[in-house]
Structure formats: C-alpha cells, structure tokens
C-alpha positions in Angstrom: -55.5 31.9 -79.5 -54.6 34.0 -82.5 -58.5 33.9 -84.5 -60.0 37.3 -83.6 -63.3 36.1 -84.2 -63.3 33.2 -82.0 -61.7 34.9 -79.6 -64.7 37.2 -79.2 -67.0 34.8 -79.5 -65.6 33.3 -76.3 -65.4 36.6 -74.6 -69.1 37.3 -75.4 -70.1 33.4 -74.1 -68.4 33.4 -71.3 -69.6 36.7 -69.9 -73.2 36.1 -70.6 -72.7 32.4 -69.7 -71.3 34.4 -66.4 -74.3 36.6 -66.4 -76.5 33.7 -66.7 -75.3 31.3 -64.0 -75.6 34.2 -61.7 -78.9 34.7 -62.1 -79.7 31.0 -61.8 -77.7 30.5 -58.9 -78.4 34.0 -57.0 -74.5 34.0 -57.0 -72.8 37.7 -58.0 -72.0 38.6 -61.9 -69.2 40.0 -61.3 -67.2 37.6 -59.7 -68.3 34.6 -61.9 -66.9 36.9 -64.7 -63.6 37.8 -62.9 -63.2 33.7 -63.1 -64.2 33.2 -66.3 -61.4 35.9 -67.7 -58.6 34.6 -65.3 -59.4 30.9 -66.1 -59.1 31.9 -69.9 -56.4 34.5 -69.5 -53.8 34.0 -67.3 -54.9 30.5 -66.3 -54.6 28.7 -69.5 -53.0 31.3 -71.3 -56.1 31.1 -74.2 -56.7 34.8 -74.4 -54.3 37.9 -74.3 -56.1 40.5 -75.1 -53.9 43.3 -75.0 -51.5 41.2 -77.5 -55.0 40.3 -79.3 -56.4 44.0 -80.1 -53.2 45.9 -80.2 -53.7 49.5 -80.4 -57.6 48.5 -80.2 -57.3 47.7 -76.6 -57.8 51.0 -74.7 -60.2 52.5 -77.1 -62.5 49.4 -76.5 -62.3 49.7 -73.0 -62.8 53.3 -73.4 -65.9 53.5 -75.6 -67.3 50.1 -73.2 -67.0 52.6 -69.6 -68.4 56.1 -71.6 -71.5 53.8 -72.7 -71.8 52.2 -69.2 -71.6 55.7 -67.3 -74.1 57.0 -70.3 -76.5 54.1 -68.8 -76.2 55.3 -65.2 -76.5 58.4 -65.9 -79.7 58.1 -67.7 -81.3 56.4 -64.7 -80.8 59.6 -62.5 -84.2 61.6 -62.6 -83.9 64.2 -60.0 -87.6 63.9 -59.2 -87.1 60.5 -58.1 -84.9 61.7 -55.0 -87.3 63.8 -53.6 -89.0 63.6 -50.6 -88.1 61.5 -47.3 -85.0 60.0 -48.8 -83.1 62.9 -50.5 -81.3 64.3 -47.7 -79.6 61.3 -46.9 -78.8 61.1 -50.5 -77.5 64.3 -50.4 -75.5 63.9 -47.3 -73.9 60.7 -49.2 -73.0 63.1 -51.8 -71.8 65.8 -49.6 -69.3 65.8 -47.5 -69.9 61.6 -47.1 -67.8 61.7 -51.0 -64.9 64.3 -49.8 -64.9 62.3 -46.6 -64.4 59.1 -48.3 -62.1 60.8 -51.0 -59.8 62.4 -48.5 -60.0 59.3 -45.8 -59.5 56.2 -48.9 -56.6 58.9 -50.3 -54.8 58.1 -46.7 -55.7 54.5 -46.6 -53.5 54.5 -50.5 -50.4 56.3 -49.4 -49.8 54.9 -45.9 -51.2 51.3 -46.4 -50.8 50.5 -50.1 -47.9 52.1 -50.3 -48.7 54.3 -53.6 -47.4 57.9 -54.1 -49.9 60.6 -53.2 -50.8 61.7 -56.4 -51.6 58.1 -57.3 -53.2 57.7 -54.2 -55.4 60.7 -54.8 -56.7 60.1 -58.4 -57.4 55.9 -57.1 -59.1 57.4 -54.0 -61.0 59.1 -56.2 -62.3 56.2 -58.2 -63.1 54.3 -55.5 -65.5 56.5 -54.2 -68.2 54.3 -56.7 -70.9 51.5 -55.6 -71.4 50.8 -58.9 -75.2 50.9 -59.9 -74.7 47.8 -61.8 -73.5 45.5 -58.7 -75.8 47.2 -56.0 -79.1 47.0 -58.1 -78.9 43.3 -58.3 -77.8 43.1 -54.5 -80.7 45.4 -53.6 -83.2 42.5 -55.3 -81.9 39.9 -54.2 -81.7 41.8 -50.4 -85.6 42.9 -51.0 -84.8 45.9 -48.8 -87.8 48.1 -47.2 -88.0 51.4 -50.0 -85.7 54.1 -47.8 -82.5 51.9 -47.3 -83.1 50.5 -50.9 -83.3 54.3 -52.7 -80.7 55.3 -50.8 -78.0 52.6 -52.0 -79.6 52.6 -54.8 -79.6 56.9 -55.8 -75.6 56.9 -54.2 -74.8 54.7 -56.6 -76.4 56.6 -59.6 -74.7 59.6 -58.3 -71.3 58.5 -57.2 -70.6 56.9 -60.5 -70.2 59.7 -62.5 -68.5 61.9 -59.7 -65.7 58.9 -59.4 -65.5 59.6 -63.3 -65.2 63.2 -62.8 -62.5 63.0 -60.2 -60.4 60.5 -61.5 -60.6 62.7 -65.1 -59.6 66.1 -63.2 -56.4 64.2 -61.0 -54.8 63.1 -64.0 -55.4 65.8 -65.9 -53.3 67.1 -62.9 -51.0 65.0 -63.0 -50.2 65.1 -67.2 -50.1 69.4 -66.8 -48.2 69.2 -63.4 -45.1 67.2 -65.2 -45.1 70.1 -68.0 -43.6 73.9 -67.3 -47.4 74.5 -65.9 -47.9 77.1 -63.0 -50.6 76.1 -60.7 -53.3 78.5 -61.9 -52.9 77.2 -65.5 -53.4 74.0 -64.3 -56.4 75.1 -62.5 -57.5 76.9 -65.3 -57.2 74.5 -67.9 -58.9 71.7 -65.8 -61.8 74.3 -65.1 -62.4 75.2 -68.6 -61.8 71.6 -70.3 -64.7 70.4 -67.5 -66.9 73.2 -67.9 -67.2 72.7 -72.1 -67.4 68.6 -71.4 -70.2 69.1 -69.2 -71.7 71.7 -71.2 -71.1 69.7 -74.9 -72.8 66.6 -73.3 -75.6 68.8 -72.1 -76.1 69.9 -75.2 -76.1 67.1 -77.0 -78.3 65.9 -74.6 -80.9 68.5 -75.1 -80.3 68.0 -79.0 -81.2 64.4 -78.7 -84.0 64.9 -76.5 -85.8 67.3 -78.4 -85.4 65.2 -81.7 -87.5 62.5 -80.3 -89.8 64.5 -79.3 -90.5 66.4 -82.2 -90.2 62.9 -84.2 -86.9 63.6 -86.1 -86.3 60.2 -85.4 -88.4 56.8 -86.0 -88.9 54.8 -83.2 -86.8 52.0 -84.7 -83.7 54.1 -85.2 -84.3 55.8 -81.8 -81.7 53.3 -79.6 -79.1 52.9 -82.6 -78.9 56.9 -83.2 -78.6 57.4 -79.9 -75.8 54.9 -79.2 -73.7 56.5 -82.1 -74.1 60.1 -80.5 -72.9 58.9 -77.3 -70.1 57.7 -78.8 -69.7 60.9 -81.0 -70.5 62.8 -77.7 -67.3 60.6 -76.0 -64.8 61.1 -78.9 -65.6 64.9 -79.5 -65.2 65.4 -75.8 -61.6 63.9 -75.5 -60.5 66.3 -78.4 -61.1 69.2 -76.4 -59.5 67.4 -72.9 -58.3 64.1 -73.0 -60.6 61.7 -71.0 -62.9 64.2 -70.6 -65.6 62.3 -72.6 -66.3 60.5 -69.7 -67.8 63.9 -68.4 -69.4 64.7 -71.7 -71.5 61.4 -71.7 -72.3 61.5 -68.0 -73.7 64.7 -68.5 -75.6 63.6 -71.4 -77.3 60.8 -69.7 -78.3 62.9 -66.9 -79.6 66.0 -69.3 -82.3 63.3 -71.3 -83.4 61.8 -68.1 -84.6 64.8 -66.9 -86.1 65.9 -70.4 -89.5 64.0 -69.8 -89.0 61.8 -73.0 -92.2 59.4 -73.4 -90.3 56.9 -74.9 -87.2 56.8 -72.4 -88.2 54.0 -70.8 -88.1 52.0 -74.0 -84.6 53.7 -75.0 -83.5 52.9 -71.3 -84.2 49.1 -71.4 -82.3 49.5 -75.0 -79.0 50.8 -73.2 -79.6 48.6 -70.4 -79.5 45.8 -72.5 -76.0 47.2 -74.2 -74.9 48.2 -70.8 -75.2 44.2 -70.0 -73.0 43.6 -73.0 -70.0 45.9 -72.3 -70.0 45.1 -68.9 -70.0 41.0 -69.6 -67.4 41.3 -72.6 -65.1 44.5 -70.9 -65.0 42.7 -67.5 -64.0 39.1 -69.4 -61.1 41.1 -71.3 -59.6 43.2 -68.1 -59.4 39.9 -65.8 -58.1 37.7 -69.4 -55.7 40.7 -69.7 -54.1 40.2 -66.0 -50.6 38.6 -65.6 -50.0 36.0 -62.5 -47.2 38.5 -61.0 -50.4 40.9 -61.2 -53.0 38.4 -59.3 -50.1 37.1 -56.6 -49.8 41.3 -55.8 -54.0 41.2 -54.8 -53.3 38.7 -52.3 -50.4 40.6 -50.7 -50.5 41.8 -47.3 -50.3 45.4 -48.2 -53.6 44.6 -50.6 -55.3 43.0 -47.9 -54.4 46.1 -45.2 -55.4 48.4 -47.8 -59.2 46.5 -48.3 -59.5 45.9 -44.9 -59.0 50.0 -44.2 -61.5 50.5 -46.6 -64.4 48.0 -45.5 -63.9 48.7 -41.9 -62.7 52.4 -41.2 -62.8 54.7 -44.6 -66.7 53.6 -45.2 -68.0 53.6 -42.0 -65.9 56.5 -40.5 -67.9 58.5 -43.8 -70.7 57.6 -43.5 -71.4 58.3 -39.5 -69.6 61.4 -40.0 -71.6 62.5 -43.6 -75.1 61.8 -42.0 -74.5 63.2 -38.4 -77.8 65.4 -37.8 -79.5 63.4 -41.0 -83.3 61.7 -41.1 -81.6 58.6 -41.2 -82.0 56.3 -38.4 -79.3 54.1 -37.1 -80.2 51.3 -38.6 -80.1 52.7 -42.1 -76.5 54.0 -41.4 -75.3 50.9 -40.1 -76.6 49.4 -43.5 -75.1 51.8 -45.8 -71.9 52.1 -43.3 -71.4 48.1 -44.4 -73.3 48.1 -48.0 -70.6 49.6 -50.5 -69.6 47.1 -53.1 -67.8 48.5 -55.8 -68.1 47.0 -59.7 -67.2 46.9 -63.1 -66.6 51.0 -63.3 -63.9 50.9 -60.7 -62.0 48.0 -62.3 -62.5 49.7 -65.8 -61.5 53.1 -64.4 -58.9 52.1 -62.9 -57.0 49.5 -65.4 -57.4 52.3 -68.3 -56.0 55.3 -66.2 -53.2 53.0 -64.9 -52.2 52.2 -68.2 -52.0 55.8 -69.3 -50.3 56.7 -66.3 -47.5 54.2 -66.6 -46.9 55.0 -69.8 -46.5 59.1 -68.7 -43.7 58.0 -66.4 -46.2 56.8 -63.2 -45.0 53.5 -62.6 -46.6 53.0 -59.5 -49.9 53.5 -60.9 -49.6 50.1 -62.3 -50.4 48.6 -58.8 -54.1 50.4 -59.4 -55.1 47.2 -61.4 -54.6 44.8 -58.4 -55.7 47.0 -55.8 -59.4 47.5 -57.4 -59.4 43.9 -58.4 -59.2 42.7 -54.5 -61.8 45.8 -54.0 -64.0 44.4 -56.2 -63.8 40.8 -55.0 -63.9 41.5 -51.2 -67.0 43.9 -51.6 -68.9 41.7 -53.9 -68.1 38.6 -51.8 -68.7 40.2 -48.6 -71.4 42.5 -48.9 -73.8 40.3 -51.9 -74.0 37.1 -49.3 -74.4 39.5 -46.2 -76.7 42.3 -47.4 -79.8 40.0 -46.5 -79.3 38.7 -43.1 -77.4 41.9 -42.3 -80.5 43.9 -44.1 -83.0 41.7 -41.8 -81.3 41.3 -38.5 -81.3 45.5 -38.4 -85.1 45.1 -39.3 -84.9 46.7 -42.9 -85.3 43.7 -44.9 -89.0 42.0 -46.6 -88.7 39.3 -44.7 -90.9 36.0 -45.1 -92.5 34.7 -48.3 -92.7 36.6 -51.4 -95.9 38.3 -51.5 -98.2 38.5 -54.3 -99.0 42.2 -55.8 -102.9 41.7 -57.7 -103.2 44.7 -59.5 -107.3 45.4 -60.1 -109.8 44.8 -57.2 -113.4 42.6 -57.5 -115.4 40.3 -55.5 -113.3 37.1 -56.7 -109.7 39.1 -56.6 -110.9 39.6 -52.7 -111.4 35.6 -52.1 -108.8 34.7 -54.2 -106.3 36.9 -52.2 -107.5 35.5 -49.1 -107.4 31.9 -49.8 -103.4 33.0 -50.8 -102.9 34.7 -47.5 -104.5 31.1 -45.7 -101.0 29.5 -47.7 -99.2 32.7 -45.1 -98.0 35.0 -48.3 -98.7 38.1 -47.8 -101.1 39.8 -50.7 -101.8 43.0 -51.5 -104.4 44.8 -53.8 -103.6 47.7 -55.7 -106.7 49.6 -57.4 -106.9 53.2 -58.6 -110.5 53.1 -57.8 -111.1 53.4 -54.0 -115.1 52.2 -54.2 -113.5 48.9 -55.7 -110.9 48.5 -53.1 -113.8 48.4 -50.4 -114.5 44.2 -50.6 -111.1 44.1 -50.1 -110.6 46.4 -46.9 -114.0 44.8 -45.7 -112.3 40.9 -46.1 -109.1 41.9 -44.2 -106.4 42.3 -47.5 -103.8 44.8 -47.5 -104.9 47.0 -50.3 -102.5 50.0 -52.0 -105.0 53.0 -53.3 -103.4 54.5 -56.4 -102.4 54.4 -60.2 -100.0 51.1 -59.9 -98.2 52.7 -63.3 -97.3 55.9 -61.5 -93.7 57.4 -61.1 -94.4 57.8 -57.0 -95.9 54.2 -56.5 -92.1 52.8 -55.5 -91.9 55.5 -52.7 -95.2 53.8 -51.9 -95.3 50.2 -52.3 -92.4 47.6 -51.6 -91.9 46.0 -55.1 -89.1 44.1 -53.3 -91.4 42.5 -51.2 -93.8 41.2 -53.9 -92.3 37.5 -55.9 -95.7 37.3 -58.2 -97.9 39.8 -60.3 -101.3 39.0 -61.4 -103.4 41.6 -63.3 -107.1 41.5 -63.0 -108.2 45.0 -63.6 -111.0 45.9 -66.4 -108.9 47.2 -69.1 -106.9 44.7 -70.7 -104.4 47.6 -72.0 -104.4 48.8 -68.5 -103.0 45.4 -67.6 -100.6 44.6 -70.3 -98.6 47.9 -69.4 -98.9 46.9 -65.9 -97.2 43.7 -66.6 -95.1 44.9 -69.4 -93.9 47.7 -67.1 -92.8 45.9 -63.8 -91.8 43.1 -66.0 -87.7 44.1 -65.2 -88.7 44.5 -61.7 -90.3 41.1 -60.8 -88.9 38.9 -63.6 -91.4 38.2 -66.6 -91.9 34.5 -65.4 -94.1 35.8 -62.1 -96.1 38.4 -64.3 -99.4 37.5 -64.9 -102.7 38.7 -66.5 -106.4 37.7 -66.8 -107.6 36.8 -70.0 -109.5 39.8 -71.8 -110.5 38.0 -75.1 -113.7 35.4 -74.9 -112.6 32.1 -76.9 -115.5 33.0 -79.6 -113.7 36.4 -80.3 -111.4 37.7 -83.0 -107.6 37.5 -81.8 -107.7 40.8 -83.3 -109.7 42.3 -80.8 -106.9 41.1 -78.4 -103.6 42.8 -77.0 -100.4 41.4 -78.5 -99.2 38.2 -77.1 -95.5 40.5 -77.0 -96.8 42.7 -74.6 -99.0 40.8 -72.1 -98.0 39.3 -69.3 -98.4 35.0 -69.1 -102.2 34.4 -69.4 -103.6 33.6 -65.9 -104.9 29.7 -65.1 -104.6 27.1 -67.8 -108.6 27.5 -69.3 -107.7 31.2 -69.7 -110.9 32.9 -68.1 -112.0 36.3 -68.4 -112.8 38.8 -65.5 -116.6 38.7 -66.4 -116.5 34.8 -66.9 -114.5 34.6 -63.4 -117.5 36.9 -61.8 -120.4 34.6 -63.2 -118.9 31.7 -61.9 -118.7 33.4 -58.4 -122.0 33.9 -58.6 -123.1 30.7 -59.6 -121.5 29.4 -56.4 -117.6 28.5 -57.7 -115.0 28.5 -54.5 -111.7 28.0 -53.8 -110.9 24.6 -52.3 -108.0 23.5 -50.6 -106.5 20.2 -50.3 -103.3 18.3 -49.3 -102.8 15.0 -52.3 -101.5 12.2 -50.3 -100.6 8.6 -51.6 -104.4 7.6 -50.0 -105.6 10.4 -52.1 -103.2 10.5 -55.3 -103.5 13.3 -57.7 -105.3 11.3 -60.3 -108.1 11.2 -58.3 -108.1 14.7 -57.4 -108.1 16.0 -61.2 -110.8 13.5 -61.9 -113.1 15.1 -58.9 -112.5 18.6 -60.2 -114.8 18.3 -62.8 -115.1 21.5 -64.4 -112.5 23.4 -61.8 -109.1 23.5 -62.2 -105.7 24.0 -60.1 -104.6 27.8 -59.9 -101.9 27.4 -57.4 -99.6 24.3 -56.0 -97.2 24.7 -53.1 -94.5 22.2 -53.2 -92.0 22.5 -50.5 -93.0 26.0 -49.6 -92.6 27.1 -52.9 -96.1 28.6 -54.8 -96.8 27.8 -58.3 -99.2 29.7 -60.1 -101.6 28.3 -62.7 -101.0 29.7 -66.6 -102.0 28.9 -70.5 -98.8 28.1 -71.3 -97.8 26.0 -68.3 -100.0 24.1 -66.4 -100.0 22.7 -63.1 -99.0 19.0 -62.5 -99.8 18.4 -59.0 -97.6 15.7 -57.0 -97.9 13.6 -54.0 -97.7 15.5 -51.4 -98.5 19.1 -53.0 -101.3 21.3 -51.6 -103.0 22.5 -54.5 -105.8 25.8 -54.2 -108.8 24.8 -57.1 -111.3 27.0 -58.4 -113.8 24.5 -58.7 -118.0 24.6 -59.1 -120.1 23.6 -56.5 -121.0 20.1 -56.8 -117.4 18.7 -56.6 -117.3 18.7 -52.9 -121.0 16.6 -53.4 -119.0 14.1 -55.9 -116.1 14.1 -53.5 -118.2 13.0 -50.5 -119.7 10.4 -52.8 -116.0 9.2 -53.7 -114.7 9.1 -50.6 -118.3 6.9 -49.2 -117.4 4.3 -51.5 -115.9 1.6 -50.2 -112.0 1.2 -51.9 -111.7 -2.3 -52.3 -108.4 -2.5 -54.0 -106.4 -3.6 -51.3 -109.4 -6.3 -50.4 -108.8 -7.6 -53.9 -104.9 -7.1 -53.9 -105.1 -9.5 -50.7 -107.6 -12.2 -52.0 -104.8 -12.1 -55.4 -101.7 -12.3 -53.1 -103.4 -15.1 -51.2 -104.4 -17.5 -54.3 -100.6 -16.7 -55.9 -99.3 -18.4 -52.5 -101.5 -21.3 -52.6 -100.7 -21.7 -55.9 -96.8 -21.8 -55.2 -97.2 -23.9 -52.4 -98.7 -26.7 -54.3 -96.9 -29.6 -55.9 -95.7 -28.8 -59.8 -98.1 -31.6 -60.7 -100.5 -30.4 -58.7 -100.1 -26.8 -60.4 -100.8 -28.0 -63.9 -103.5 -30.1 -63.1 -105.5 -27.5 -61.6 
C-alpha cells in the first residue's frame, strides 16, 4: 500500500480497533495489536512501514517512546510510595533491578546466544513491566492495595531505569569502538547523563511553574506541554545521542512532584496521547517485522531464553531483592510470577537494534525477536493467570463487585442493606463520622474519610468496588467524586443523585459533562428520597416469574420504580438515561410507597380466570371441528 494517508488511517484503526476489543473482551491490548500489525504486515504484505516512512521511521518511533516514558514518568509522585509499601518498592528497585540486570544479562549470552555487550544493554531493557500492560492486568486482577501498589509503583519506576540503562550501554558501546580510553568513556557517559537529567529537570520546573503562575491558559495547557516534551527530547539528543529519553523521564518525574492543581487534567491529556502512540507505534513495529524475523521467536534458543527469564531470572530476583523485606510470602510469590513486559521494551529494543546494526552490531538484530516472544509469553501468561494466581495466594477481591456509596443518610443505610441481601458487598464512605453512625448501627461496612483524598487508595480497595453511587449533600461534592474515580471504575458504573428539583432552573445545576449518570430513572433528589422514607417508602424484592410476568409487576408499582435488576448474577442499576426493563426471571429491588404491597395482595386474591376461559374456548373450537361441515355452517 503506497497512499501514506490511508496507510495511517489503518494503523490508527486497527490499534484502537485493538484497544477496543480488548476492553470488550477482557482480552490483553497488546497482543491483539501484535496481530493486527503482523496480519497487515508481514501477513498480507499491506503495510511496510520502514519502506512507507523512509528516513521518518526511527524518529517516529523515537518521539512515540520519549512521550510514552514522559506519561510514566508523570504518574510517579514520591508521596504516593510512602508508608507500608515503599520498602518493598524500594527493594524492587535496589538490588531486585541489578539482580535482574546482571542474572537476564547471563540468560542473553549463554541461552540466546548474543555477544555480551548486546546481551548487557538487552538485559537492561528488559528489566521493564511496563506501566501500560500491568495497570490494566492490576484491574482486571482487582488485587488487595499492597500487592497492587507494589506492581503497580515497580513499574513506574523500572520504566525509566530500563531507559536509562539501555541509553548508558550503547553509549558504551558507540565510544568503546572509537580510540576512547575507559575513563573517557566513563566520563562522557557521566556528564552527557548528568546534563539530560538535569535539562529535563529544568524544563520541568519551567513548565510547572508557568501553570502555576498562569502563563498558560488552560486550553493550551496539554498542547504546550506536548511540544516541550518533544523540544525537551530533541534538545537532549544534541548534547548525547538518545539521551532524550533521560531528559523526558526526568521531566515527567520533576512536574509530578511540583503539586500542580491541574495535573490531573494534564495527566488524563497525556494518558489519552500515551494510548495513541502506543496503539499506532505497536501496529507499525509488528507491520515492520519480516517472516525470517517471526520464524526466529519461535526458535528453541527464543523459547530457552523466555523460559530463563519467567522461571529463574524473575523469581531468583525477586526472593533474593526482598530477603529481610515487610513483604509476606505471598506477595513475593505474586510479584516473583507477575512481570509482563510491554510496549516500552518492544519499542526500546527494535530502535536500539536498528542503530546498533547499522554501527557494525549485527547481532543486535536478534533483539527484535527476542522482546517480541518476551512480550507475548508475559502478556499471555501472566494477564490470564494474575487472577486465579492473585486469589488462590489470598491477595485477590474475590466475589461480587461491590458497590462504593459515597455520602451516608437514613435511606443510603437501607438501600445498602437491601444490596448486601443480593450478597454484594457495600461500603459507605462519609467524611462525616456522626453521619456514618445509621450505617455502623445497621451492620454496613462504612470507610470514615474525604473519598477525594490522595491517601484514600492506601485506604480503600477501589479494585474491589464494580459500581459508584453518590448521595452526599453537595452536588459539587459528588460530581468531582464521580468525575474523579471515573478512570478507575469505568464511567458506565458511576452514578449520582439528582441535586436539581424538576421545577428548578438547569442553571442552578452542575454540568451534565461533569456528573456522573443521574441515579433511578424519575431522577430523585436526596431530600425528595428522605421524605419518601418518611412517608413509609421501602425497598421490595421480588423474583418475576412467567405466573407473575413483568407487566404485572410494573403495573403494581404504582408510584415506585425498579432501582436494581439482577439477571444472571449480574446487577443493573436503575439511571435517567437507561432504564430498567425487567425480564422473566429477573429479581428486581423497587423503591415503592406503601400501599403497593396492599394492591398486590388485592391482585394476587383475585381469582385469574384466564386459563378457565382459555379452556372453555379450546373446548368449543373442538366441538366445533368435530362436527359435520354442514353441521358447521348451519350453526
């Protein structure tokens, strides 16, 4: 395919089209976009990218990895690993990475058969779990908050040091072929670091402080800040080649720590362009691979190699980094199996292998295959064992998705435990602990504390929750509730009570953009929702069966309405915008007032003669078809 432009118009649908079915399916990203490149690429030969882009090639993949690493390292707040998890973290970090280093280094030369300098700069690479495969893992997993934090943090951290040490080996390895002594070397790699790291925490601070001394709109904010990284990348390389990828890392990590207030927004920005060099760069690597290239991952040497690496290198450094540690064993044994590695160590890998062949490395070119089947047997392996791994060992939400109800009152109490009757678990968050008491008194969980504060993670099991409703008193309060754990839970399970009376102004009401999905399908407030529990509403729960069909049921309702359905085992909760259709067979929970169990009784006295007359019809129509054709028309 020689049109540019539909060429990347394919790359881009097919690695969102990847992204998507993923997410549909629960199925990992990254291999359904390793399959979408081959089948295009060296399947049926519709994409060459390398002949496509030309010279454009590497500086594309180059600018896609500085803005990914940029997004990692903007999520590491050093804050956030404090407390009972950072000395594992730490101990992952040091010696677990120059255990790994040294260990997958070894499993290179003697098993994969590369050259020792080669073996040492890929070693170093592989050192990532890549932040953008694990985070999804750790979801789906719904890990207990220790194990979670601690994949989670190694793979924020390791990221950039994989960067770092693959930059500083072949740096190495371009001086060493040059009339360099060693201390040059050393030298030059030491000072060419030291000014990356310090020109992207510069940079950093530079940016930081401009948005917060509004230099910058908010509209520009994410745009300004995406050329600067890029900026940050190519000034960086100038003063030591690849040595951006320092420079940005740096830069990431410098404006997370700068207590930005609008970071978060700028971080869901990146996030979202981190999701788009990712689909299209990963697309263009796997298009890019020959079939000689994809018959070498399945060699035996590829498969010794990958086996060393699951089974000895990661769990030898990991028992060994976390001897003496406040890890228990079951959280070792987790992170000694839970190590996939993703779209950095492809990326890293495939550009330093073509720079390397082309300085007389050959070798080097067997990178691309190796971290291809490293890729594939992580993802595979560890994305459909995490969860029954993660919940044989104990360290895993197990059960039903629980429901989070962030704002405590007299009907959140009943409501929560009519929920808790369908066996979810519910919990009641409230910064107010006099509210919270109804809810302690009735038997619910309840979390005491702001739910929009930095610490309520290291508190509270978001993986463990499916649903979100917000019934607190400020309707701000729960639009940035919903709007912030929106990424967490998945906007579809986010919900909020209704703050505006129907007689009101919508101006006098949050934007629709920022809310959460507007809780049961007549949209009650929290004060209309309190009256009626006063007035003697309750929560009624009934199986529909073909005796009692669901018409019936919505017509005894009267003025109540469903607010959940389970189908299957499988809650649906009642909203504005999609109401509840209950089937034969669902067991629906109805707020409903307090004469429909009187009209209910009523219906159910009545005799149902339907099938009385259904026989006295089916009786005639045989008579009739019994009698003679004359006898028919007569009558």
């Amino acid at each position: 395919m020689d049109n540019l432009t539909l060429s990347f118009a394919l790359i881009g649908f097919l690695g969102i089209g990847a992204q998507w079915l993923a997410w549909r399916f629960n199925l990992p990203a990254i291999v359904l976009m390793a399959l979408a490149g081959m089948i295009v690429g060296p399947g049926l030969g519709l994409i060459n990218p390398e002949q496509l882009f030309g010279d454009f090639y590497r500086p594309i993949i180059a600018t896609a990895v500085a803005v990914i690493l940029f997004e990692g390292g903007l999520q590491l707040k050093f804050k956030e690993i404090q407390g009972s998890i950072a000395q594992g973290v730490s101990r992952l970090v040091f010696p677990g990475v120059p255990i790994a280093w040294a260990l997958g280094s070894l499993a290179a030369h003697y098993l994969a058969g590369l050259s020792w300098s080669v073996s040492v700069l890929f070693a170093g690479i592989l050192v990532v779990t890549g932040p953008t495969v694990i985070l999804p893992l750790l979801r789906q997993a719904r890990l207990t908050h220790r194990p979670s934090a601690l994949l989670k943090w190694e793979g924020i951290i390791n990221d950039p040091i994989g960067a770092l040490l693959a930059v500083i080996i072949y740096e190495y390895m371009t001086l060493e072929t040059g009339s360099h002594t060693n201390f040059q070397i050393a030298g030059s790699l030491f000072i060419g670091a030291a000014l990356s790291i310090v020109w992207g925490i510069v940079l950093g601070r530079f940016m930081a402080t401009a948005f917060q001394r509004g230099w910058v709109p908010e509209y520009l904010k994410p745009a300004v800040l995406l050329s600067v990284v890029i900026i940050c990348f190519v000034l960086a390389n100038v003063v030591q080649e690849e040595a951006g990828l320092l420079a940005v890392t740096a830069m990431g990590v410098t404006m997370a720590n700068s207590n930005m207030p609008s970071l978060a927004q700028i971080r869901h920005f990146k996030e979202n362009i981190a999701v788009l060099f990712v689909s299209g760069v990963f697309v263009i690597l796997t298009a890019s691979l020959d079939r000689a290239t994809l018959l070498e991952a399945f060699s035996w040497q590829t498969a010794a190699f990958v086996a060393a690496m699951l089974f000895i290198v990661r769990p030898l450094s990991i028992m060994l980094s976390t001897i003496g540690s406040d890890l228990d064993i079951r959280e070792r044994l987790l992170a000694a199996w839970v190590a996939p590695r993703g779209i950095v160590a492809v990326a890293v890998s495939s550009f330093f292998a073509g720079a390397l062949v082309e300085g007389g490395f050959v070798d080097a070119g067997r990178m691309i295959p190796l971290a291809f089947a490293m890729v594939f047997a992580t993802v595979v392996l560890h994305g459909f064992t995490i969860a029954p791994f993660g919940k044989w060992l104990g360290l895993a939400a197990g059960g039903k998705p629980g429901f989070l109800i962030v704002g405590s009152s007299e009907w959140a109490v009943e409501f929560a435990r009519k929920v808790m009757a369908f066996d979810f678990p519910v919990v009641i968050a409230d910064h107010s602990w006099a509210a919270l008491r109804p809810a302690r008194r009735g038997g619910v969980e309840t979390y005491y504390g702001e739910i929009l504060s930095e610490v309520t993670e290291y508190h509270l099991e978001l993986n463990s929750f499916g649903y979100l409703i917000a019934l607190g008193e400020n309707a701000a309060h729960n639009s940035l509730v919903c709007t912030d754990l929106a990424p967490e839970l998945g906007r579809v399970a986010i919900f909020q009570i209704n703050a505006t009376p129907h007689t009101e102004h919508e101006r006098r009401s949050v934007s629709h953009s920022l809310t959460g999905r507007m809780f049961m399908q007549s949209r009650p407030t929290r004060e209309e929702l309190a009256s009626r529990h006063k007035d003697g509403w309750f929560f009624q729960k009934t199986r529909l069966t073909e005796a009692y069909p669901p018409e019936k049921y919505l017509a005894d309702l009267l003025e109540g309405e469903p607010v959940l359905i389970e189908r299957k085992g499988v809650l649906s909760v009642a909203s504005a915008d999609l109401p509840l259709k209950p089937e034969t067979g669902d067991i629906v929970l109805a707020y409903v007032p307090p004469d429909v169990e009187e009209k209910r009784q009523k219906s159910r006295e009545e005799p149902d003669h339907s099938e009385e007359v259904k026989e006295i019809t089916d009786k005639k129509k045989k008579a009739l078809d019994d009698m003679p054709s004359s006898s028919v028309k007569k009558h």
